[in-house]
ZADO-1210 file (C-alpha; in nm, 4 decimals, padded with zeros to 6 digits):
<atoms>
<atom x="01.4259" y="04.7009" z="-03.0070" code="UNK" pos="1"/>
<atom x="01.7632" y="04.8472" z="-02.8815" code="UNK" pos="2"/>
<atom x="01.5584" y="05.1757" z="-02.7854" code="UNK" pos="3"/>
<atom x="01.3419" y="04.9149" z="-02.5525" code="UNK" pos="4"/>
<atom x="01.6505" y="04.7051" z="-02.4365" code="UNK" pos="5"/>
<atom x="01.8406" y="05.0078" z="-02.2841" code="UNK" pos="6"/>
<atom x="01.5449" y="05.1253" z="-02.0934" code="UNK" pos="7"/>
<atom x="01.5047" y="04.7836" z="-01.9371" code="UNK" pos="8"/>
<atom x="01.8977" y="04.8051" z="-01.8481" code="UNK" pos="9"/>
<atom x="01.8188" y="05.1428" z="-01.6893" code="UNK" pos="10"/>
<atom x="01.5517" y="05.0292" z="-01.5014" code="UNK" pos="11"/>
<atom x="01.7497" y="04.7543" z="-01.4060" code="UNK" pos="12"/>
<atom x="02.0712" y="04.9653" z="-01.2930" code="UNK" pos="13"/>
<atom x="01.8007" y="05.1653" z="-01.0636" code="UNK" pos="14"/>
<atom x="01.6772" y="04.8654" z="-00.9054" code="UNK" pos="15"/>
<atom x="02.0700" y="04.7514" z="-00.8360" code="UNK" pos="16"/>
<atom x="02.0849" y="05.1284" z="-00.6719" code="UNK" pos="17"/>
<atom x="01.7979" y="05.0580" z="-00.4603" code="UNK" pos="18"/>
<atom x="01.9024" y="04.6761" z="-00.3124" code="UNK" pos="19"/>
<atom x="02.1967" y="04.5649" z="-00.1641" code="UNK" pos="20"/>
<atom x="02.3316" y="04.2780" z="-00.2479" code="UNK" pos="21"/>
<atom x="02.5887" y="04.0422" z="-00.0552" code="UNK" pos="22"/>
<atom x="02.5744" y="03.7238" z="-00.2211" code="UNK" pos="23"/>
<atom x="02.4094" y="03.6915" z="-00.5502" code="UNK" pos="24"/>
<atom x="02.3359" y="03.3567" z="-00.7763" code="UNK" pos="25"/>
<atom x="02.6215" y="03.3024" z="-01.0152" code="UNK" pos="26"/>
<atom x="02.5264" y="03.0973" z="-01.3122" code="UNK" pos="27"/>
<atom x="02.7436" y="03.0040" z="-01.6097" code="UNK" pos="28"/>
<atom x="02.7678" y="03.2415" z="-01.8670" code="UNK" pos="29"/>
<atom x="02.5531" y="03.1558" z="-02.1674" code="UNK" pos="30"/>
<atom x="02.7606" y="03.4112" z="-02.4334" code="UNK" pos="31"/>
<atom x="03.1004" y="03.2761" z="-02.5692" code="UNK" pos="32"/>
<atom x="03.3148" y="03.5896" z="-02.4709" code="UNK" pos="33"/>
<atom x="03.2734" y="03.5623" z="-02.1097" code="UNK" pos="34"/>
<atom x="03.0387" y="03.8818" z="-02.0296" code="UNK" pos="35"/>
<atom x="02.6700" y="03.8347" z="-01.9016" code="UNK" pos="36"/>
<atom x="02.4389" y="03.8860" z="-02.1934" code="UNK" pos="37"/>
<atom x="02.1006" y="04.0533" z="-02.1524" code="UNK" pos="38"/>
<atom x="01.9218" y="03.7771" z="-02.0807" code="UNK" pos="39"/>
<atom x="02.0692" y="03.6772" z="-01.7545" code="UNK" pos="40"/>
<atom x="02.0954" y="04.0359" z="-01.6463" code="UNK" pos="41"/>
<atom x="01.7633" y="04.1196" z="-01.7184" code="UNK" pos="42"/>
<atom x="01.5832" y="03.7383" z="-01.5379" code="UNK" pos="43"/>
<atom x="01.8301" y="03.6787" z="-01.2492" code="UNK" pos="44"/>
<atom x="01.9455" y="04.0077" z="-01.1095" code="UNK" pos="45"/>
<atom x="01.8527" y="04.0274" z="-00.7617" code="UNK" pos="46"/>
<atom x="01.8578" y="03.6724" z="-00.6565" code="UNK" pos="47"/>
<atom x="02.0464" y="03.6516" z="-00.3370" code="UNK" pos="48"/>
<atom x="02.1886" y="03.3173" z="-00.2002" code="UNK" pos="49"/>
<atom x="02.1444" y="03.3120" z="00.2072" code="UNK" pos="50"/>
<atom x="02.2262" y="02.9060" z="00.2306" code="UNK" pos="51"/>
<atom x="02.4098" y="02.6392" z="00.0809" code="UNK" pos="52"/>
<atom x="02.4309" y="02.2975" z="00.2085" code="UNK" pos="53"/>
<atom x="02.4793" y="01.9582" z="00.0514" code="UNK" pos="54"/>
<atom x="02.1842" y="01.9027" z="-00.1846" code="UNK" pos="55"/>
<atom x="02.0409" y="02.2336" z="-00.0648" code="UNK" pos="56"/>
<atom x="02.0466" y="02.5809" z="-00.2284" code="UNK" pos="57"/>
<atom x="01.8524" y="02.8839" z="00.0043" code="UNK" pos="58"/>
<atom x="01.7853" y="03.2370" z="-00.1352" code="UNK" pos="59"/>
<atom x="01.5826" y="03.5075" z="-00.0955" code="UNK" pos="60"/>
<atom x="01.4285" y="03.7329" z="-00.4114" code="UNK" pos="61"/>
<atom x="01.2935" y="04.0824" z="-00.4206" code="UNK" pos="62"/>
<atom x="01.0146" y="04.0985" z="-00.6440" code="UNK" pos="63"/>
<atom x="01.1270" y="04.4006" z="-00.9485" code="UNK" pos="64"/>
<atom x="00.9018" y="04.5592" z="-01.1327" code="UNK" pos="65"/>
<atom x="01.0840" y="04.4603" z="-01.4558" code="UNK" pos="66"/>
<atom x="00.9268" y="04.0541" z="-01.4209" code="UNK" pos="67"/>
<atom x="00.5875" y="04.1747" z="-01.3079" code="UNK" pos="68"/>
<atom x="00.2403" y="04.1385" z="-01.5523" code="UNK" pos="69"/>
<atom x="00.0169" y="04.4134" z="-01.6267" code="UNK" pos="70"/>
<atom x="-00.1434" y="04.3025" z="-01.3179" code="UNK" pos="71"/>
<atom x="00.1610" y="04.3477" z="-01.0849" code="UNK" pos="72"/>
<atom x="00.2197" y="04.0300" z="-01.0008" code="UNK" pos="73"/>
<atom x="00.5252" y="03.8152" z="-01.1146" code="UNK" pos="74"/>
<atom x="00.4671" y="03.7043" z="-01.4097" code="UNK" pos="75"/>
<atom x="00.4709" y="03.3113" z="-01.4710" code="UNK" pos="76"/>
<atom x="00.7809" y="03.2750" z="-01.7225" code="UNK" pos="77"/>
<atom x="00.9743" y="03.4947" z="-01.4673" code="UNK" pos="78"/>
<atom x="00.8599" y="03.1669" z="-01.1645" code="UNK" pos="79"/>
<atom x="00.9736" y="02.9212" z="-01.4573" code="UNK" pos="80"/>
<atom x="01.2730" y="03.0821" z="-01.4984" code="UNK" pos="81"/>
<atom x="01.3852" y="03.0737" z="-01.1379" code="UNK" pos="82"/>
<atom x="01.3034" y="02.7384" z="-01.0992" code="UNK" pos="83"/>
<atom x="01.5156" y="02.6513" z="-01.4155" code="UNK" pos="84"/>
<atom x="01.7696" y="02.8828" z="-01.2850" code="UNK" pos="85"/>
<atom x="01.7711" y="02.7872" z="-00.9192" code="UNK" pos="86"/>
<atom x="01.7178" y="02.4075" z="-00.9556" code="UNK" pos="87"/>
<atom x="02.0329" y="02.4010" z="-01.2293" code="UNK" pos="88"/>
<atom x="02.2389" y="02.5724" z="-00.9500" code="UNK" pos="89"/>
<atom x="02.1452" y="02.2603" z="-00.6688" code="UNK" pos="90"/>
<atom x="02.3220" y="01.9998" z="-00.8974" code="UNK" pos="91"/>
<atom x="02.5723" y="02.2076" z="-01.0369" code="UNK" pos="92"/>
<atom x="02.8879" y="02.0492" z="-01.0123" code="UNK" pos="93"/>
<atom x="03.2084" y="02.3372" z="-01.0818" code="UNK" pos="94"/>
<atom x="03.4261" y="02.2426" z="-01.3753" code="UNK" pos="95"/>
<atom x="03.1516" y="02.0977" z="-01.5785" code="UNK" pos="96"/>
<atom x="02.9331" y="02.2780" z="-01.7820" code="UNK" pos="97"/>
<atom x="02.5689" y="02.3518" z="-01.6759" code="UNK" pos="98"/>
<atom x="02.3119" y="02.0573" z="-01.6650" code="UNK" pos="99"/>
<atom x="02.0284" y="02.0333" z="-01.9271" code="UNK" pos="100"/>
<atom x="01.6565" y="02.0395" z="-01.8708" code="UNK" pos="101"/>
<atom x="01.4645" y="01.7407" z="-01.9553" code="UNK" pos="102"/>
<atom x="01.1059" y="01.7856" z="-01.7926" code="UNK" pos="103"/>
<atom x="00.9751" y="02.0890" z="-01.5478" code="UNK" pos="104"/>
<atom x="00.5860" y="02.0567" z="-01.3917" code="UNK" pos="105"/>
<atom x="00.5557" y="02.3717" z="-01.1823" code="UNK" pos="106"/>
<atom x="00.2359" y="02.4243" z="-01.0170" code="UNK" pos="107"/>
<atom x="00.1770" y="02.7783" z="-00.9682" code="UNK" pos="108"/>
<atom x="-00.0400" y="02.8596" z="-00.6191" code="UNK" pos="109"/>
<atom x="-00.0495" y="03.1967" z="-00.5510" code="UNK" pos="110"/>
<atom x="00.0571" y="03.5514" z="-00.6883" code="UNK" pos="111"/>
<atom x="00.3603" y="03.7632" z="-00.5770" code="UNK" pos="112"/>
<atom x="00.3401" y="04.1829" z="-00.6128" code="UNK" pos="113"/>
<atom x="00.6005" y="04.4166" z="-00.6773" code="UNK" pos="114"/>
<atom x="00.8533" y="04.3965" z="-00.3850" code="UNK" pos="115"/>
<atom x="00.7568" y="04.1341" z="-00.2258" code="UNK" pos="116"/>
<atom x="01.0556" y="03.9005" z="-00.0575" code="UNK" pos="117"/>
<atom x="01.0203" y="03.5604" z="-00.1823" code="UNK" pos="118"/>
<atom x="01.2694" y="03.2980" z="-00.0286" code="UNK" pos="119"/>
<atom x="01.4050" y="02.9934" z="-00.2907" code="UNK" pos="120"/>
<atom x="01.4216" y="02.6718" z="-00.1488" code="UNK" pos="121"/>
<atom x="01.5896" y="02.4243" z="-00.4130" code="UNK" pos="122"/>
<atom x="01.6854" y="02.0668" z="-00.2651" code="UNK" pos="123"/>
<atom x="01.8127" y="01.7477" z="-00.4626" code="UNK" pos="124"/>
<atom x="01.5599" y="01.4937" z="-00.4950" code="UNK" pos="125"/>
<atom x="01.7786" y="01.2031" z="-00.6074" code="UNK" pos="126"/>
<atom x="02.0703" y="01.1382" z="-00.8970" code="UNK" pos="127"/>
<atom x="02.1073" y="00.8233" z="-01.1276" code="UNK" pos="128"/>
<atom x="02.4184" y="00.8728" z="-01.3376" code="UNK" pos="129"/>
<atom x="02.3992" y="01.1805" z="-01.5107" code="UNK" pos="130"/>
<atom x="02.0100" y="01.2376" z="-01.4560" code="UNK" pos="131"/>
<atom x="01.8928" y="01.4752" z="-01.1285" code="UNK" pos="132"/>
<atom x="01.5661" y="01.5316" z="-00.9977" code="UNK" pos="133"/>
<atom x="01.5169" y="01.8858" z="-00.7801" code="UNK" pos="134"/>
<atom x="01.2270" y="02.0425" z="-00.6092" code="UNK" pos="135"/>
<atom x="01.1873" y="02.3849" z="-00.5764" code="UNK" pos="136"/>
<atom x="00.9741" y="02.5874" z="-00.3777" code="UNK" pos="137"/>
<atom x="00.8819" y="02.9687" z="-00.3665" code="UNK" pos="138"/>
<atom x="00.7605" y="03.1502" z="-00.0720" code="UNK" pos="139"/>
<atom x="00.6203" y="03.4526" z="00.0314" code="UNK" pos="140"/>
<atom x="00.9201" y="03.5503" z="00.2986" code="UNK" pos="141"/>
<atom x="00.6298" y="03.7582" z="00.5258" code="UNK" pos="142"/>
<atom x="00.3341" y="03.5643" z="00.4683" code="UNK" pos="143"/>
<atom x="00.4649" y="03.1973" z="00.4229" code="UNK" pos="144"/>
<atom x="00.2227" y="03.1656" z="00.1249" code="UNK" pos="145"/>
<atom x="00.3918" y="02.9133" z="-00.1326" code="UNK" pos="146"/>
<atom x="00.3767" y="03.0596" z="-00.4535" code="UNK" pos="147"/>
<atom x="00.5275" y="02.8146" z="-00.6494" code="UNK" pos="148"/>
<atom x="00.6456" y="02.4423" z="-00.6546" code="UNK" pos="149"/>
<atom x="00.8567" y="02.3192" z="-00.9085" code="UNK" pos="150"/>
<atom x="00.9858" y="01.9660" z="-00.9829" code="UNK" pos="151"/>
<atom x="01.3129" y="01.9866" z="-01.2388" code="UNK" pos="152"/>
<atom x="01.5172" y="01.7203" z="-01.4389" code="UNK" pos="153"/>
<atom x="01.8104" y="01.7479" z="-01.5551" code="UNK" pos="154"/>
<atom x="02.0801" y="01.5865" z="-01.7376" code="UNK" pos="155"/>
<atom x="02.4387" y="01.6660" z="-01.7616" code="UNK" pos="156"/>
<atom x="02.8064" y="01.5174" z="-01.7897" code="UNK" pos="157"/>
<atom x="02.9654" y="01.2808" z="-01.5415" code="UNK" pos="158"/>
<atom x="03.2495" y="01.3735" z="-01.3801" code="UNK" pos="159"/>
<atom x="03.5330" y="01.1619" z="-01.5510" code="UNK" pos="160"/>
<atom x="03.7043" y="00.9283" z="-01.3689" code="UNK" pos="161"/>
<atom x="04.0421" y="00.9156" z="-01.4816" code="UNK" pos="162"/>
</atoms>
């Protein structure tokens, strides 16, 4: 297992030499001590953020090989995981800890290959209280083909008002 988990980290360092980066997707750290565990280095590397606006998160995604299928294309729990991921980030408020997934239905239209430059779209569809509703849609940057659309719920804290 550790043999297998430090080739993915060098595959991963290669792909970090090959892209260049300028804004990336920060997400709250899931690991007590503060570092980014292998998880969130191995799924979200590479996620760029282009836009933000009010109720609106933009960003644009090179397909690695690392979340590809035997077939090439980007494999399904790598699309769930950006939707989780990216539709979090839309109703994250700072100071308060991450919202929590109630419900995802992600209809999956089309396949992505192995570079490929996918633009995230991520816009609130509504909050009541502590509950949100997102939509998220993936995109083929060259092609416009939607790849995936994603509806999210979430729950988290409200912001205390004293």
């Amino acid at each position: 297992m550790e043999k297998a988990k430090e080739l993915l980290l060098e595959l991963i360092q290669e792909e970090e030499r090959q892209q260049t980066q300028s804004c990336v997707l920060n997400t709250n750290q899931h690991s007590g001590h503060g570092q980014q565990s292998f998880y969130e280095e191995f799924a979200l590397k590479g996620i760029r953020v282009d836009r933000i606006e009010s109720g609106c998160v933009v960003c644009t995604f090179v397909v690695p090989r690392r979340l590809t299928n035997a077939t090439g294309n980007l494999c399904s729990g790598a699309i769930a995981n950006i939707i989780d991921e990216v539709g979090g980030a839309v109703v994250h408020v700072d100071g308060l800890p991450m919202n929590v997934s109630v419900d995802m239905s992600i209809s999956y239209l089309s396949t992505a290959k192995v570079n490929d430059e996918l633009e995230i779209i991520s816009r609130v569809l509504g909050k009541k209280g502590g509950y949100s509703g997102t939509i998220v849609l993936l995109r083929n940057k060259a092609t416009g083909e939607v790849i995936a659309e994603g509806r999210h719920s979430l729950f988290g804290k409200l912001p205390s008002k004293i």
